[in-house]
PDB file of N, CA, C and O in Angstrom:
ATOM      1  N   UNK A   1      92.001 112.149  85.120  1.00  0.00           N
ATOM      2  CA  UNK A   1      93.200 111.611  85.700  1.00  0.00           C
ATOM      3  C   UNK A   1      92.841 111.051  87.075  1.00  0.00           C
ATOM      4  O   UNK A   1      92.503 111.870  87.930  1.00  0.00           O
ATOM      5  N   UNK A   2      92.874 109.637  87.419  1.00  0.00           N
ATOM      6  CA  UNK A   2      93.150 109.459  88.638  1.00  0.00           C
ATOM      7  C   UNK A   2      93.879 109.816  89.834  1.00  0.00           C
ATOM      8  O   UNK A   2      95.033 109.542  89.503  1.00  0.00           O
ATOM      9  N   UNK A   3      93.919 110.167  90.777  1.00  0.00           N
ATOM     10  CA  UNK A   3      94.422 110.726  91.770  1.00  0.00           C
ATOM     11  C   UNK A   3      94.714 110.279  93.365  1.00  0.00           C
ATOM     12  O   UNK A   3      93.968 109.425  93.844  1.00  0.00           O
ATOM     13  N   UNK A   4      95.074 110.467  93.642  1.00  0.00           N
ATOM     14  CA  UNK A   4      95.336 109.544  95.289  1.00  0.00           C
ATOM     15  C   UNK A   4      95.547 110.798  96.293  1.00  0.00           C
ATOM     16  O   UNK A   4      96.604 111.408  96.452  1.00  0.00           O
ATOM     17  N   UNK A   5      94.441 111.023  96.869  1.00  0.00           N
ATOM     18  CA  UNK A   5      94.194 112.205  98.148  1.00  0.00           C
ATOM     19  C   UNK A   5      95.066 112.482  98.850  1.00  0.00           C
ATOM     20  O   UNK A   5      94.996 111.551  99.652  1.00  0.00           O
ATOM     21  N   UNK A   6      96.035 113.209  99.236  1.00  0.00           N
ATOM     22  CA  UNK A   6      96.718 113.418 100.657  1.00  0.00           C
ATOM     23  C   UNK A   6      96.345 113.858 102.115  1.00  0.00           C
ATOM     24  O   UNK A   6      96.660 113.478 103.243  1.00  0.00           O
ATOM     25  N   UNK A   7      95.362 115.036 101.477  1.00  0.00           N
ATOM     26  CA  UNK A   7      94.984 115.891 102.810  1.00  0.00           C
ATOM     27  C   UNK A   7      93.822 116.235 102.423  1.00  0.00           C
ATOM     28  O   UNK A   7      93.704 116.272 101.198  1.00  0.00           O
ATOM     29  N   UNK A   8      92.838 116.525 103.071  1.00  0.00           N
ATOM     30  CA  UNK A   8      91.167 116.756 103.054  1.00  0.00           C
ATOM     31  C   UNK A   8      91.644 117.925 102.421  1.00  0.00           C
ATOM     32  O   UNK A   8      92.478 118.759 102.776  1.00  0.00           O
ATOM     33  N   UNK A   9      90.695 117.776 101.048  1.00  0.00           N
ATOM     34  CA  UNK A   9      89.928 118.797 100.201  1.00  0.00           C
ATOM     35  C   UNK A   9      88.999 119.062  99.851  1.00  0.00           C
ATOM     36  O   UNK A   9      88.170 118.188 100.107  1.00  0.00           O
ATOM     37  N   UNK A  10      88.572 119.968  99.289  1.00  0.00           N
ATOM     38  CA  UNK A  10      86.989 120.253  98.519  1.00  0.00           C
ATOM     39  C   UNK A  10      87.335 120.594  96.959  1.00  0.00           C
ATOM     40  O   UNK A  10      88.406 121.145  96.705  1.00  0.00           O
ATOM     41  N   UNK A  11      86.647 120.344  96.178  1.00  0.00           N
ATOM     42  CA  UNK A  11      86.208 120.406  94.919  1.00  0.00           C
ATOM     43  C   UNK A  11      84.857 120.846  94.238  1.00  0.00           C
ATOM     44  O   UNK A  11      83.813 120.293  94.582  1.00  0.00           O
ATOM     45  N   UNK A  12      84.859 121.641  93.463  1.00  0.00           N
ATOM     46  CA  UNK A  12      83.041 122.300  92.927  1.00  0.00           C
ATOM     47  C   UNK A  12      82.759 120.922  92.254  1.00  0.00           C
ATOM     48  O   UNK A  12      81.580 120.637  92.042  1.00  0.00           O
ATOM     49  N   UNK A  13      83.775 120.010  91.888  1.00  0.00           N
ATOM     50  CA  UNK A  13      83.067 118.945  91.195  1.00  0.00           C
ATOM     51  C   UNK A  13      82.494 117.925  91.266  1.00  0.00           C
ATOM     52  O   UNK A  13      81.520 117.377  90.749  1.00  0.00           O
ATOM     53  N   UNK A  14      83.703 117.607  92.447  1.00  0.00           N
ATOM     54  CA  UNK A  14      83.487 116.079  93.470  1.00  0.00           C
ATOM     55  C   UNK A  14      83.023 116.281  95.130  1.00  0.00           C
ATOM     56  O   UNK A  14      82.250 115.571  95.773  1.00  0.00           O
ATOM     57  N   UNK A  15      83.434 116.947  95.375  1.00  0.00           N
ATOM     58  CA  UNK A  15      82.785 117.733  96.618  1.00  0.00           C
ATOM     59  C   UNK A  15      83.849 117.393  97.800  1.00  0.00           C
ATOM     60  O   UNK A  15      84.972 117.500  97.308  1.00  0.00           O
ATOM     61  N   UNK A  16      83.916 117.077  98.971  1.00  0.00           N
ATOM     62  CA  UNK A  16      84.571 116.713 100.137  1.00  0.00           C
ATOM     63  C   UNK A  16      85.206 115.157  99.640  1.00  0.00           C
ATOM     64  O   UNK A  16      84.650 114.068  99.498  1.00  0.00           O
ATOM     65  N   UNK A  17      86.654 115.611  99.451  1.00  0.00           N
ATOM     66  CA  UNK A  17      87.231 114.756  99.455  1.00  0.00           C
ATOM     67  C   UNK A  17      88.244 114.651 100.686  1.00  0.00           C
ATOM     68  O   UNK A  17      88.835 115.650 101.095  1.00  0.00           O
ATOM     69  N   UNK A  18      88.483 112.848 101.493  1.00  0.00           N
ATOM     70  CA  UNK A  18      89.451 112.610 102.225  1.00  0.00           C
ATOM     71  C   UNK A  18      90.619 111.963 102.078  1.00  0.00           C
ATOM     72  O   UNK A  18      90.590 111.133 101.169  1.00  0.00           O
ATOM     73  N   UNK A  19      91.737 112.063 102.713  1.00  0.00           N
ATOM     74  CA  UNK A  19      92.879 111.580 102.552  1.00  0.00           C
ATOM     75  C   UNK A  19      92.931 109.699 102.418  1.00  0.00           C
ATOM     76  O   UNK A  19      92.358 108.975 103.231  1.00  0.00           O
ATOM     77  N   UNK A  20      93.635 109.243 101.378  1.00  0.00           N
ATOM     78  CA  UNK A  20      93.360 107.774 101.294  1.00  0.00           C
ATOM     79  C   UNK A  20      92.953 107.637  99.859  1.00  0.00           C
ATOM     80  O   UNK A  20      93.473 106.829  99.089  1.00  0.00           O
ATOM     81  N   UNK A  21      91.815 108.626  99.483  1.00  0.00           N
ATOM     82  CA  UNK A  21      90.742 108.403  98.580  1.00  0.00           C
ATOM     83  C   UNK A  21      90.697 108.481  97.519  1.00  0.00           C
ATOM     84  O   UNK A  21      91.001 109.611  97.137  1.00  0.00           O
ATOM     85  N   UNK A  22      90.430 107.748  96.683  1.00  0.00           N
ATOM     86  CA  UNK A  22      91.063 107.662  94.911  1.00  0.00           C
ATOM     87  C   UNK A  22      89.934 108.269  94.630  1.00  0.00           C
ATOM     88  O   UNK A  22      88.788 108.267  95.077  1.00  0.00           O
ATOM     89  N   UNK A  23      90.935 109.164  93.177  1.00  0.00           N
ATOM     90  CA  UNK A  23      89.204 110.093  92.302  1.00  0.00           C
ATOM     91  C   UNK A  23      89.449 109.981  91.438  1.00  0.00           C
ATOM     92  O   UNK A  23      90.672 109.894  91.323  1.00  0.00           O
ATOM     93  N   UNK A  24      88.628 109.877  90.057  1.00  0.00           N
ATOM     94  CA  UNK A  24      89.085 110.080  89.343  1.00  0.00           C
ATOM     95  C   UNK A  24      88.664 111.640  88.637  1.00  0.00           C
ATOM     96  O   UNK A  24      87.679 111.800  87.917  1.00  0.00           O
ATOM     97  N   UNK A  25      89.325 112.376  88.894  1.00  0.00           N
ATOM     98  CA  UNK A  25      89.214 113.834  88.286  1.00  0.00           C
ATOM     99  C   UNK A  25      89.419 114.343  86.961  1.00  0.00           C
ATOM    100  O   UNK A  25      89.978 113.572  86.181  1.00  0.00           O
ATOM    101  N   UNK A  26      89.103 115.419  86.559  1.00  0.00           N
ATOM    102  CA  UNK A  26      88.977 116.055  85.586  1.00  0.00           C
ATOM    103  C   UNK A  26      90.887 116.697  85.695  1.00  0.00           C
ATOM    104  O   UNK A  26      91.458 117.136  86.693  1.00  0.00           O
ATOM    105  N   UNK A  27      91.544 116.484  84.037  1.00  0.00           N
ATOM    106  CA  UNK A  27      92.950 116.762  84.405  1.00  0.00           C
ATOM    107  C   UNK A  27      93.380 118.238  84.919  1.00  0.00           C
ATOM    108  O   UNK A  27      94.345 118.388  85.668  1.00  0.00           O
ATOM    109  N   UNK A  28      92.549 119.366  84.433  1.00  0.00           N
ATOM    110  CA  UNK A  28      93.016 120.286  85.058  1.00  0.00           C
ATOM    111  C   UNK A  28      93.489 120.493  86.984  1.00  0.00           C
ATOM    112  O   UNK A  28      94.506 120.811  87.600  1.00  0.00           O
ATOM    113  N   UNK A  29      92.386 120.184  87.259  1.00  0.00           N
ATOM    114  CA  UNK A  29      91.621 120.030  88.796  1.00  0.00           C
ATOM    115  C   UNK A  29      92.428 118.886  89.098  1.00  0.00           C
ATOM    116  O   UNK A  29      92.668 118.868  90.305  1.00  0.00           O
ATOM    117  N   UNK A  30      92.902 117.999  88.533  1.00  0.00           N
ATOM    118  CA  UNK A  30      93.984 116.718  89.194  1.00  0.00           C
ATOM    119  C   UNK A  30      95.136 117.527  89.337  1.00  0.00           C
ATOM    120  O   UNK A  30      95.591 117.735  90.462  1.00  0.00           O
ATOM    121  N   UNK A  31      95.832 118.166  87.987  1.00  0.00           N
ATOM    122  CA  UNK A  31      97.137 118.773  88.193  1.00  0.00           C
ATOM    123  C   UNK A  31      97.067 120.061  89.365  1.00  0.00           C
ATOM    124  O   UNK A  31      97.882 120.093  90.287  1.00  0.00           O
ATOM    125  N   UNK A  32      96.236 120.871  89.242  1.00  0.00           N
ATOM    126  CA  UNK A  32      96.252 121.817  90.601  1.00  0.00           C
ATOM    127  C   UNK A  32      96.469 121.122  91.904  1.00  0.00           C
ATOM    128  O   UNK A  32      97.412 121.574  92.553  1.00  0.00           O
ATOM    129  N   UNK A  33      95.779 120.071  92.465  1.00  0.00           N
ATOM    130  CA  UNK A  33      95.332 119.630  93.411  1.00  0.00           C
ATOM    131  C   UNK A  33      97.217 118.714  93.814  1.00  0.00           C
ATOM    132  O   UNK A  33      97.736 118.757  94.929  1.00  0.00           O
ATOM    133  N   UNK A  34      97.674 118.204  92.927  1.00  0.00           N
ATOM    134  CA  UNK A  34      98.643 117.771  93.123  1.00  0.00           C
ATOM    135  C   UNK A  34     100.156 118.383  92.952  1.00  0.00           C
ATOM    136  O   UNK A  34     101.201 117.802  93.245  1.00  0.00           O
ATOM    137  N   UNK A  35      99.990 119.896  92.323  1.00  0.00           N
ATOM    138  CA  UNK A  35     100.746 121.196  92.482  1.00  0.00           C
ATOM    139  C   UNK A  35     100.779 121.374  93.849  1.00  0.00           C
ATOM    140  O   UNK A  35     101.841 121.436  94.468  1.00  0.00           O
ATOM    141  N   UNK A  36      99.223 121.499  94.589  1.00  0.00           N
ATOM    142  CA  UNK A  36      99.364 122.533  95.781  1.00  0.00           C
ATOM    143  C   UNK A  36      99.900 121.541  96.969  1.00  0.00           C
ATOM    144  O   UNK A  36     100.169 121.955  98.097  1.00  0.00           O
ATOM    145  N   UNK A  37     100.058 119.690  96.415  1.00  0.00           N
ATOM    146  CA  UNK A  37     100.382 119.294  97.657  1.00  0.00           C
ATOM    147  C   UNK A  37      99.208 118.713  98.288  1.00  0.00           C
ATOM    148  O   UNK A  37      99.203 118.343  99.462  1.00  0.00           O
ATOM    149  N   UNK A  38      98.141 118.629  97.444  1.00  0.00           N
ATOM    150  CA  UNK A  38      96.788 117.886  98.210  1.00  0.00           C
ATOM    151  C   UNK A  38      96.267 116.418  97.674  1.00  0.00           C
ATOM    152  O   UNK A  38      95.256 115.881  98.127  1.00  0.00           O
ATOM    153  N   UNK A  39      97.190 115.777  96.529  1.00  0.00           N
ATOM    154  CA  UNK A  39      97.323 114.918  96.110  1.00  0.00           C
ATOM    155  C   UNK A  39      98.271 113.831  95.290  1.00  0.00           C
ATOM    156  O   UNK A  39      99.243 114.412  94.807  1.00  0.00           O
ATOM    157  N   UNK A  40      98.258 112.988  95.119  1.00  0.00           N
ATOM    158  CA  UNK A  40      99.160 112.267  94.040  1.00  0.00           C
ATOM    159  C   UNK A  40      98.836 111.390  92.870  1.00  0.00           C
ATOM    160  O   UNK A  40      97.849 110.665  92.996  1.00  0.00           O
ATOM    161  N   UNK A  41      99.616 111.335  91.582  1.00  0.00           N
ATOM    162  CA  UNK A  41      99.139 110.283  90.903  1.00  0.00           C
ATOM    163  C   UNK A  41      98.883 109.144  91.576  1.00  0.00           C
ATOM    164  O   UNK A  41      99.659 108.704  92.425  1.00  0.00           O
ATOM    165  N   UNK A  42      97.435 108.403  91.152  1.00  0.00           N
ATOM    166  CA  UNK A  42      97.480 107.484  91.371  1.00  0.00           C
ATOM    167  C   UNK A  42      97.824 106.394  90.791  1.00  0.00           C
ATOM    168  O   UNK A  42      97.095 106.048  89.862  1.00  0.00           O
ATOM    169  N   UNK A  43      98.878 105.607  91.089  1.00  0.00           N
ATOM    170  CA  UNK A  43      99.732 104.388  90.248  1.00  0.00           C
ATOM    171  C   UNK A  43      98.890 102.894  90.312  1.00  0.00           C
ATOM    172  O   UNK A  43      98.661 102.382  91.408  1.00  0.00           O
ATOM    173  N   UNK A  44      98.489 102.300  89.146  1.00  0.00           N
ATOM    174  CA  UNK A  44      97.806 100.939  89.357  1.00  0.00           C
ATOM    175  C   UNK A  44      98.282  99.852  89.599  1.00  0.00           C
ATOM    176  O   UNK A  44      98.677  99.123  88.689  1.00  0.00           O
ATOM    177  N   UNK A  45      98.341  99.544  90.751  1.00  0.00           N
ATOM    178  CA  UNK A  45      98.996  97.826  90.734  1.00  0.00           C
ATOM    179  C   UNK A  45      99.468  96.817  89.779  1.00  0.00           C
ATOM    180  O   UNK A  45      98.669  96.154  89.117  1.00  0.00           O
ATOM    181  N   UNK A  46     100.643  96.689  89.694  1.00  0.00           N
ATOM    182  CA  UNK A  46     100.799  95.885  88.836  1.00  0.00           C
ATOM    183  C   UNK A  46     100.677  94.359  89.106  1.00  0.00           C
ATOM    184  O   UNK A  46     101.255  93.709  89.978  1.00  0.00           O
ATOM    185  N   UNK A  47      99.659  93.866  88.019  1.00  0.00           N
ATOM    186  CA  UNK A  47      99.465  92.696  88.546  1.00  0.00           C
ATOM    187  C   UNK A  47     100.669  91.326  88.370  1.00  0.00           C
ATOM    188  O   UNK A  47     101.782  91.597  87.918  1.00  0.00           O
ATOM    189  N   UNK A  48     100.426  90.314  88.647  1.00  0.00           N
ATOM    190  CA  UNK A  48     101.213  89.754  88.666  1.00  0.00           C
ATOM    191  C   UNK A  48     101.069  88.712  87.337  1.00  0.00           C
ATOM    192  O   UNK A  48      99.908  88.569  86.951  1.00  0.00           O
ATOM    193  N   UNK A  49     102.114  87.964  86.590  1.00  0.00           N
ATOM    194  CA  UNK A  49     102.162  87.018  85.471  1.00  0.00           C
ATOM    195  C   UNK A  49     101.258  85.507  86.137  1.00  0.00           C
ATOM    196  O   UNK A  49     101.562  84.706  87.020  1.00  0.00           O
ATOM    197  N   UNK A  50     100.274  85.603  85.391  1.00  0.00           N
ATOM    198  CA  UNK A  50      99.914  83.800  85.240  1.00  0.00           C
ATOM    199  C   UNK A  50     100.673  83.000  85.116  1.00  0.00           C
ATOM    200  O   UNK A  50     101.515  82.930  84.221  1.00  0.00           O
ATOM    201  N   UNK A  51     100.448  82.040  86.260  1.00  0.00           N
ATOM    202  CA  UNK A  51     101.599  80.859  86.196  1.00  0.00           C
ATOM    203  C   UNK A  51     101.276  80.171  85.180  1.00  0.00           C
ATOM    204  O   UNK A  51     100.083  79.922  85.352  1.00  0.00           O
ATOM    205  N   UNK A  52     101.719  79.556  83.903  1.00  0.00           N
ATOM    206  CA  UNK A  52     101.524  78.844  82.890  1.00  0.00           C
ATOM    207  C   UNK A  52     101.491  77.380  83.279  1.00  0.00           C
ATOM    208  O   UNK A  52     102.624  77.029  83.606  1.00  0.00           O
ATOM    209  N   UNK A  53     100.669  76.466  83.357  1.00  0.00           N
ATOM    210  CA  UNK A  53     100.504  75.258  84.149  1.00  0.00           C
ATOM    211  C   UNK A  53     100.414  74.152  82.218  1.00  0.00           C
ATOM    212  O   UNK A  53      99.829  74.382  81.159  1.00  0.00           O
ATOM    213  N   UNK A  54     100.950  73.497  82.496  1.00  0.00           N
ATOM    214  CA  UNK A  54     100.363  72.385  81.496  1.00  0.00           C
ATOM    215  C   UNK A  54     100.066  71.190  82.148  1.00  0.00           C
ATOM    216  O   UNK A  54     100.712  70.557  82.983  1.00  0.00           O
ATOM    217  N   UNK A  55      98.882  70.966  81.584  1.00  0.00           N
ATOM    218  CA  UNK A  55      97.955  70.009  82.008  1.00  0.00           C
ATOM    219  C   UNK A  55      97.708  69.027  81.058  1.00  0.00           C
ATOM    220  O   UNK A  55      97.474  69.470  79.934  1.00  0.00           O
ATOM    221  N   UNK A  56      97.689  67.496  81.221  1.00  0.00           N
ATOM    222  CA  UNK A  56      97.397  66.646  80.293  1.00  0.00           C
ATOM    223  C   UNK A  56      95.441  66.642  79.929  1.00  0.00           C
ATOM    224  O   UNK A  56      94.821  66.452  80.975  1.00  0.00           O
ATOM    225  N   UNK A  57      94.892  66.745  79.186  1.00  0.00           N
ATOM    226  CA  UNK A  57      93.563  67.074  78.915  1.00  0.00           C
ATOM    227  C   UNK A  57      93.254  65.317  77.680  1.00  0.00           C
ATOM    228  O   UNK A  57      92.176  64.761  77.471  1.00  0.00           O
ATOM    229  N   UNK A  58      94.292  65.027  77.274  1.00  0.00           N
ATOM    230  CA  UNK A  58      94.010  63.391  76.891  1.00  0.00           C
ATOM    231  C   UNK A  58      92.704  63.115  77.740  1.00  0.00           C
ATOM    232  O   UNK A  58      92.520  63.583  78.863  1.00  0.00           O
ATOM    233  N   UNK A  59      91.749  62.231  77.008  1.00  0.00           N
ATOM    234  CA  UNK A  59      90.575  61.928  77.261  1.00  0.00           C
ATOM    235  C   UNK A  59      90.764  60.662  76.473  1.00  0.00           C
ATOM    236  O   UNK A  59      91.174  60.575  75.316  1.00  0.00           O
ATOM    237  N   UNK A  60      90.344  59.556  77.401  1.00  0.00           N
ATOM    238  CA  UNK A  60      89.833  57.906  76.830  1.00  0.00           C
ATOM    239  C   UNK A  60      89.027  57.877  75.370  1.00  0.00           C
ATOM    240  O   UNK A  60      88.126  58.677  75.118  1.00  0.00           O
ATOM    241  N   UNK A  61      89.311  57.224  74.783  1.00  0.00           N
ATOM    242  CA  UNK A  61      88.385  57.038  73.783  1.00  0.00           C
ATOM    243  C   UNK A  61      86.902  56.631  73.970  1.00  0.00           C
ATOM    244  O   UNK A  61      85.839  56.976  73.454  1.00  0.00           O
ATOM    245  N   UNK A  62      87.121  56.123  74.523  1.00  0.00           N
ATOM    246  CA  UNK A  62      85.672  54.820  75.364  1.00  0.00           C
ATOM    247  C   UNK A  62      84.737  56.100  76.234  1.00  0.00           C
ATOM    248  O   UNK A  62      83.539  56.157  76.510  1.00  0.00           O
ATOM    249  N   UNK A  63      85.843  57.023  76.494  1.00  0.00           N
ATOM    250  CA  UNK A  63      84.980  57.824  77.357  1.00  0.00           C
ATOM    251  C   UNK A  63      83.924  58.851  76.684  1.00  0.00           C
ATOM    252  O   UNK A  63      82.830  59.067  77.205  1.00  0.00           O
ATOM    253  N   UNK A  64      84.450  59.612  75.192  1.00  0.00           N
ATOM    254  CA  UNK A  64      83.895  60.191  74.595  1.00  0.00           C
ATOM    255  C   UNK A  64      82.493  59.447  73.785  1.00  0.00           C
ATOM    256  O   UNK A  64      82.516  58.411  73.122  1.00  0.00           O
ATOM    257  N   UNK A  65      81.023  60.535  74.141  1.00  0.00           N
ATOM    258  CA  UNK A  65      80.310  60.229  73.512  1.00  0.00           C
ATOM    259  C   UNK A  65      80.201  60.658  72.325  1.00  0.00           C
ATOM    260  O   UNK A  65      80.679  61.763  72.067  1.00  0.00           O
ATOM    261  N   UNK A  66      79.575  59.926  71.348  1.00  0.00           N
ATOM    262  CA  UNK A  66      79.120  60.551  70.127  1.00  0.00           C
ATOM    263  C   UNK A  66      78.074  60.146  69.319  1.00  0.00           C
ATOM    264  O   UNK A  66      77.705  58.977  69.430  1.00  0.00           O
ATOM    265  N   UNK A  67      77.308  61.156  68.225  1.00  0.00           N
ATOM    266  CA  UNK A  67      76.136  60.774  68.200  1.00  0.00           C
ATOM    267  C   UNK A  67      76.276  59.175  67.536  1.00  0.00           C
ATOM    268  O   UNK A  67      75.200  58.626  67.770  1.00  0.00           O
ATOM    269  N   UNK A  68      77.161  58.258  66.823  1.00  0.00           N
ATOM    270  CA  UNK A  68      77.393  57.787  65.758  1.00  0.00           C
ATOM    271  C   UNK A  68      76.816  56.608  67.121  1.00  0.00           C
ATOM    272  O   UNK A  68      75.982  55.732  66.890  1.00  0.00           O
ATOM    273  N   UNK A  69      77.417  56.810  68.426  1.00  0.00           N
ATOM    274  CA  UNK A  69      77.108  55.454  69.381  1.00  0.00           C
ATOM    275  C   UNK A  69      75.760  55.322  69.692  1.00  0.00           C
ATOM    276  O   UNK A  69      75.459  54.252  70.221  1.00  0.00           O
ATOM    277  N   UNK A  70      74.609  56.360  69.449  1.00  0.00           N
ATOM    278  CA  UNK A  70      73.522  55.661  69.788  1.00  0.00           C
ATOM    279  C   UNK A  70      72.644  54.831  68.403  1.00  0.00           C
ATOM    280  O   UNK A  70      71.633  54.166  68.624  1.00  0.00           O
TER     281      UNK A  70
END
């Protein structure tokens, strides 16, 4: 489970962790850590929608090569 630090901790697994600091932990050791108040889920950004653009991609005839022209 990912996690988002609150307050300096230690862990036998991950070792010295600081506030700020994303982990990704083992779920037991995530849910304790965020029981006692020393962390939070960490939530992923949601990204944002692609602007859908249409573009004309028409190409000249004259412009396309092919083998048939040499």
């Amino acid at each position: 489970m990912k996690v988002k630090i609150t307050e300096k901790c230690y862990t036998g697994t991950q070792g010295n962790m600081f506030a700020g600091e994303e982990h990704d932990l083992d779920d037991k050791i995530a849910e304790k850590l965020i029981a006692r108040g020393y962390a939070e889920a960490a939530v992923a950004p949601k990204r944002a929608k692609k602007k859908f653009s249409l573009s004309n991609r028409a190409v000249d005839e004259a412009e396309v090569a092919t083998p048939e022209d040499d």
